[in-house]
SERO-4910 file (N, C-alpha, C, O; in steps of 0.05 Angstrom, whole numbers):
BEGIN
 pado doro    nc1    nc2    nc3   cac1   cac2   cac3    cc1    cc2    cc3    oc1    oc2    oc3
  Unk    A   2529   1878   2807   2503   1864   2806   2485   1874   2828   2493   1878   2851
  Unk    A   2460   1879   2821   2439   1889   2846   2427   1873   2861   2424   1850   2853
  Unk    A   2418   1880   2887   2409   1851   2903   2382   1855   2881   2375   1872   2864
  Unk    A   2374   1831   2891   2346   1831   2882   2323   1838   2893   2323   1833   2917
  Unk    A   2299   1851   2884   2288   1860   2893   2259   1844   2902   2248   1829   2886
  Unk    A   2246   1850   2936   2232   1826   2943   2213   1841   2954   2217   1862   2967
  Unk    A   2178   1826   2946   2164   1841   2963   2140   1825   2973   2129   1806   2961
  Unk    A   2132   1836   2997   2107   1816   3009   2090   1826   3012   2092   1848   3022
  Unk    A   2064   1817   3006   2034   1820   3011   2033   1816   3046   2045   1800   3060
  Unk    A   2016   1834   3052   2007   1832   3083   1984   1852   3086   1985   1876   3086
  Unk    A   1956   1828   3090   1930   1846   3094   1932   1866   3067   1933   1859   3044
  Unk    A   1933   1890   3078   1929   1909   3044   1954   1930   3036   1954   1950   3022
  Unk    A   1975   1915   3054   2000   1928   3050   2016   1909   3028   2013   1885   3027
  Unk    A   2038   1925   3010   2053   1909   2995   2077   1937   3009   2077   1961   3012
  Unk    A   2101   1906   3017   2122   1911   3026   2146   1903   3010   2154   1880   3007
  Unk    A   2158   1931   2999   2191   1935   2980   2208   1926   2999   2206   1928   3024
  Unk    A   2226   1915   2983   2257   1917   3003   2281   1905   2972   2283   1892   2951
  Unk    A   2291   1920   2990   2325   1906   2969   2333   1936   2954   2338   1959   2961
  Unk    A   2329   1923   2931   2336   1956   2911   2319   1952   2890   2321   1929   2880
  Unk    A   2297   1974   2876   2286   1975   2856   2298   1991   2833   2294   2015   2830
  Unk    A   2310   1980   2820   2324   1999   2787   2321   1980   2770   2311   1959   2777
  Unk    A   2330   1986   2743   2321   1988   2722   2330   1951   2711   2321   1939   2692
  Unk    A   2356   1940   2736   2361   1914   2735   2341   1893   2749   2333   1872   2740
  Unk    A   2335   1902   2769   2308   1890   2797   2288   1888   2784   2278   1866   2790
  Unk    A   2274   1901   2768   2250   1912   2766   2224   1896   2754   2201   1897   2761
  Unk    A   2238   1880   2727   2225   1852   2714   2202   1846   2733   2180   1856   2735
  Unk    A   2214   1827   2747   2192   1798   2761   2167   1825   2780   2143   1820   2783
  Unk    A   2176   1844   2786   2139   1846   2798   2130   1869   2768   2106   1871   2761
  Unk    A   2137   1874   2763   2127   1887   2729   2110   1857   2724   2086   1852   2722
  Unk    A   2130   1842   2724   2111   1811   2709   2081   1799   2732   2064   1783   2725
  Unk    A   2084   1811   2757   2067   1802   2766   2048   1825   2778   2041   1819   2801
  Unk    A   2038   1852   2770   2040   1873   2777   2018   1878   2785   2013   1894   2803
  Unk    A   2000   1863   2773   1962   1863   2771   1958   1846   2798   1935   1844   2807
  Unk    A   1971   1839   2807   1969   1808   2835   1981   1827   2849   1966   1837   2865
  Unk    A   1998   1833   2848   2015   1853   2875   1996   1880   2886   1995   1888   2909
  Unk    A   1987   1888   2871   1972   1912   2875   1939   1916   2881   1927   1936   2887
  Unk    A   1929   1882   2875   1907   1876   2877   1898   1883   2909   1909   1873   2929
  Unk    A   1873   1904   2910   1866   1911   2945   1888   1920   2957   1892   1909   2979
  Unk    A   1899   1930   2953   1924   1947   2978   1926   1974   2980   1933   1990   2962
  Unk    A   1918   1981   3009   1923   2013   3009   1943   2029   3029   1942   2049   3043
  Unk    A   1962   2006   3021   1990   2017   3027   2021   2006   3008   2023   1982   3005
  Unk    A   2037   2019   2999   2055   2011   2993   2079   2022   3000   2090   2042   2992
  Unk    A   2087   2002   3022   2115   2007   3044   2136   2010   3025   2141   1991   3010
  Unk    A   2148   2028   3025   2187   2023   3009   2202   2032   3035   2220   2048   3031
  Unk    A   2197   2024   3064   2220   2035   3076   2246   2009   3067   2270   2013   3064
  Unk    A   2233   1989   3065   2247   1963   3057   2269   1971   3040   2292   1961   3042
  Unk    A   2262   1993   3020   2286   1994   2992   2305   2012   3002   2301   2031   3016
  Unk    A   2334   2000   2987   2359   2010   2994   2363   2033   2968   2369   2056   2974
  Unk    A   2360   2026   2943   2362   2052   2926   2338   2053   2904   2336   2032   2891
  Unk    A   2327   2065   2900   2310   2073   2873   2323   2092   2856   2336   2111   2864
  Unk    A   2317   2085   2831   2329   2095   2810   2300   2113   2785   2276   2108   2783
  Unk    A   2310   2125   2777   2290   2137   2761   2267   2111   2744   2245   2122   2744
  Unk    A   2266   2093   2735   2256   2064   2722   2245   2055   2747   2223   2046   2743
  Unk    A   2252   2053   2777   2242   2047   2802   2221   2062   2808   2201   2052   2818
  Unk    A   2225   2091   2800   2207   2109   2815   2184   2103   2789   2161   2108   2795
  Unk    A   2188   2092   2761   2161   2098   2737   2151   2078   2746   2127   2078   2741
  Unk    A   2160   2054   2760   2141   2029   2770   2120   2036   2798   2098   2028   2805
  Unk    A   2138   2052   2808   2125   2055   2831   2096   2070   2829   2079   2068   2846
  Unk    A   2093   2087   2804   2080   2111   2796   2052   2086   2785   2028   2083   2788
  Unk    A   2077   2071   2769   2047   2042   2754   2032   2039   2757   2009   2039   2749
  Unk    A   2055   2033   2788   2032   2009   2805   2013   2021   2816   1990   2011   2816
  Unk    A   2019   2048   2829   1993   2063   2842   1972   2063   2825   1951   2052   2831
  Unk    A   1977   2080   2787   1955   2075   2773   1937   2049   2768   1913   2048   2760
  Unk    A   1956   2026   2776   1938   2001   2765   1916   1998   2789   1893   1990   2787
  Unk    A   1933   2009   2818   1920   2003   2846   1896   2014   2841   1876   2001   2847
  Unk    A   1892   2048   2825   1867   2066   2819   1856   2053   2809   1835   2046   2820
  Unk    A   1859   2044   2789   1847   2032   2762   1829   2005   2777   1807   1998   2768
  Unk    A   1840   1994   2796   1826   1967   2809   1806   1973   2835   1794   1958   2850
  Unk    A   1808   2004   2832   1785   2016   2854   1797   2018   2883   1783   2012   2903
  Unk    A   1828   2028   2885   1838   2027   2908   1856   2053   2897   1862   2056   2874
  Unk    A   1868   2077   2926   1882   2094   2927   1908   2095   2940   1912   2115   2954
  Unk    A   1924   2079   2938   1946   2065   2955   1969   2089   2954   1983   2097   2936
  Unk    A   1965   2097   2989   1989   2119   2999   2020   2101   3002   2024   2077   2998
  Unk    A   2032   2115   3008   2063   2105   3015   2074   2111   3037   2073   2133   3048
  Unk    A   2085   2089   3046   2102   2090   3069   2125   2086   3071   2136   2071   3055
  Unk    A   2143   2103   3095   2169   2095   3093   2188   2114   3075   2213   2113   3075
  Unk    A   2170   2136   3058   2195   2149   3042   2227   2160   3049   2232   2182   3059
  Unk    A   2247   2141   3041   2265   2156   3053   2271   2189   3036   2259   2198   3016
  Unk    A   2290   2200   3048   2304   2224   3041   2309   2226   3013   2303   2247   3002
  Unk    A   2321   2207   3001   2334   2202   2985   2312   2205   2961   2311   2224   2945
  Unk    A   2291   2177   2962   2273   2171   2949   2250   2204   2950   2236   2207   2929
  Unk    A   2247   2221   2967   2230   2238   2964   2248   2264   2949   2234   2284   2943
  Unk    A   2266   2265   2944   2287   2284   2938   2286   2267   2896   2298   2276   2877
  Unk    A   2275   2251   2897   2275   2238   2871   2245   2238   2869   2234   2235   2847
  Unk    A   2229   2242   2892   2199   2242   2879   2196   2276   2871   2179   2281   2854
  Unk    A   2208   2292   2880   2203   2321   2880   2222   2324   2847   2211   2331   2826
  Unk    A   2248   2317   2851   2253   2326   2830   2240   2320   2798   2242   2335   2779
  Unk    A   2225   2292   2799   2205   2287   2777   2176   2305   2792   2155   2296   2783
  Unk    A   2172   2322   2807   2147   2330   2805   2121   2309   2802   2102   2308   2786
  Unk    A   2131   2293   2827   2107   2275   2828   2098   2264   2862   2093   2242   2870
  Unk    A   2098   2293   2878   2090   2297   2904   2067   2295   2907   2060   2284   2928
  Unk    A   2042   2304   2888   2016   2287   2879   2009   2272   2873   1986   2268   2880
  Unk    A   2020   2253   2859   2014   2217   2858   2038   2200   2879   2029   2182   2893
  Unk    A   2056   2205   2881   2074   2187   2908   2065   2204   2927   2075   2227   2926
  Unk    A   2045   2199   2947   2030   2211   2971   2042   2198   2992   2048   2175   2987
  Unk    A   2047   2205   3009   2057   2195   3037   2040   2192   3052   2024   2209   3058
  Unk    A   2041   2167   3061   2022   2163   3084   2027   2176   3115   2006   2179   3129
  Unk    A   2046   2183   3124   2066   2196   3143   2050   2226   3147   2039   2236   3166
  Unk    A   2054   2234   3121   2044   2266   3107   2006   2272   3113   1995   2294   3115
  Unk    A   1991   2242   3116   1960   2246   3110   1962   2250   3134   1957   2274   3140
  Unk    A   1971   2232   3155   1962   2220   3193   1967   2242   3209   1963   2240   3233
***
C-alpha cells in the first residue's frame, strides 16, 4: 500500500510530499484547477517516489498552471525524479527552479 500523497498551498508555492504514482494520484487530479491556481512554484523535494502516471500529473498540472496565466518552475528535483524527467524527454517543461537562479 502507498503512503498517501499530501500537498500544501503556501503563498504561490504548492508543496508534494509522500509518494506520487499511479495509486496516490486521484484526490489532487480531483482537485487540480484549486491546487495550481496562481503558483509559481511547485516543490517535490517532499516526494519519496514518482512513477511514470506521477511524472504525466506533474506535466498537467504545469499545463493547467500555463493555461491559468502562470509558468510554475520546480523545486527540489531529486536524482531519481530528474533521471525520469530526462528519460521521458521532458527537461523543457519540468524546469528547475535550482537550474534558472
Amino acid at each position: 500500500m502507498s503512503e498517501p500523497l499530501r500537498w500544501q498551498r503556501t503563498a504561490s508555492t504548492l508543496a508534494l510530499s509522500g509518494k506520487l504514482d499511479r495509486d496516490t494520484l486521484l484526490t489532487l487530479w480531483q482537485e487540480r484547477d484549486t491546487a495550481v491556481a496562481d503558483i509559481a512554484t511547485i516543490d517535490v523535494s517532499g516526494l519519496e517516489r514518482v512513477d511514470s502516471a506521477g511524472l504525466a500529473l506533474l506535466v498537467h498540472l504545469r499545463e493547467i498552471a500555463r493555461a491559468q496565466g502562470s509558468a510554475p518552475l520546480f523545486s527540489g528535483i531529486s536524482d531519481k525524479l530528474q533521471s525520469l524527467i530526462t528519460l521521458y524527454n521532458l527537461q523543457q517543461i519540468i524546469v528547475s527552479a535550482e537550474k534558472i537562479a
